[in-house]
Residue, then its C-alpha position, 0 to 999 in steps of 0.5 A: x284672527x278671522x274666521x270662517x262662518x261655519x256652515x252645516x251641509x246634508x252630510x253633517x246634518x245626518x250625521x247629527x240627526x242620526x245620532x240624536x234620533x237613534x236612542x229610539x226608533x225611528x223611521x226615514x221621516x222621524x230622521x228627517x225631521x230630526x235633521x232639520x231641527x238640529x240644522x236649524x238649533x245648531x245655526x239658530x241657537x248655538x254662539x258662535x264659538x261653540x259652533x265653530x268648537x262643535x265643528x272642528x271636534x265632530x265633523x272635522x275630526x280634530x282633537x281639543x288642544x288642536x282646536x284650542x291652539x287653532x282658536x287661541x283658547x285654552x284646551x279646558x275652553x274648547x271642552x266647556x265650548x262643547x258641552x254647553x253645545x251638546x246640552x243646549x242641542x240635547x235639550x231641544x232635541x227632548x222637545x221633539 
């Protein structure tokens, strides 16, 4: 099966960047800062698979035994798939 790269817009980034930076308060430059971060990790530090997982899951809305069927995994992949993403994003979101 191919697949298609998964590319991260303005769109997807402020939905990530917002999320992350709004435990604490921030203003329009933290959020900008924030976003051009996490678009960089999630590119840049993240496999594949767990980018594509991350995707279908937070920004296309699907639900994890539709991507497990999509992407031929089990529903219990797809699920470790997206935790070890959202800990490896987390983790360096602490950073900043």
């Amino acid at each position: 099966m191919l697949h298609e790269k998964v590319y991260f817009n303005d769109k997807n980034s402020d939905i990530i960047a917002y999320n992350m930076s709004r435990a604490k308060a921030g203003n329009d430059k933290d959020i900008l800062k924030m976003k051009k971060i996490m678009r960089k990790a999630i590119c840049e530090e993240l496999t594949y698979r767990q980018r594509e997982c991350l995707t279908m899951y937070y920004f296309e809305n699907k639900k994890m035994k539709d991507i497990a069927k999509m992407l031929g995994l089990s529903p219990s992949t797809v699920t470790r798939h997206i935790k070890a993403a959202k800990k490896r994003l987390i983790n360096i979101a602490k950073y900043y």
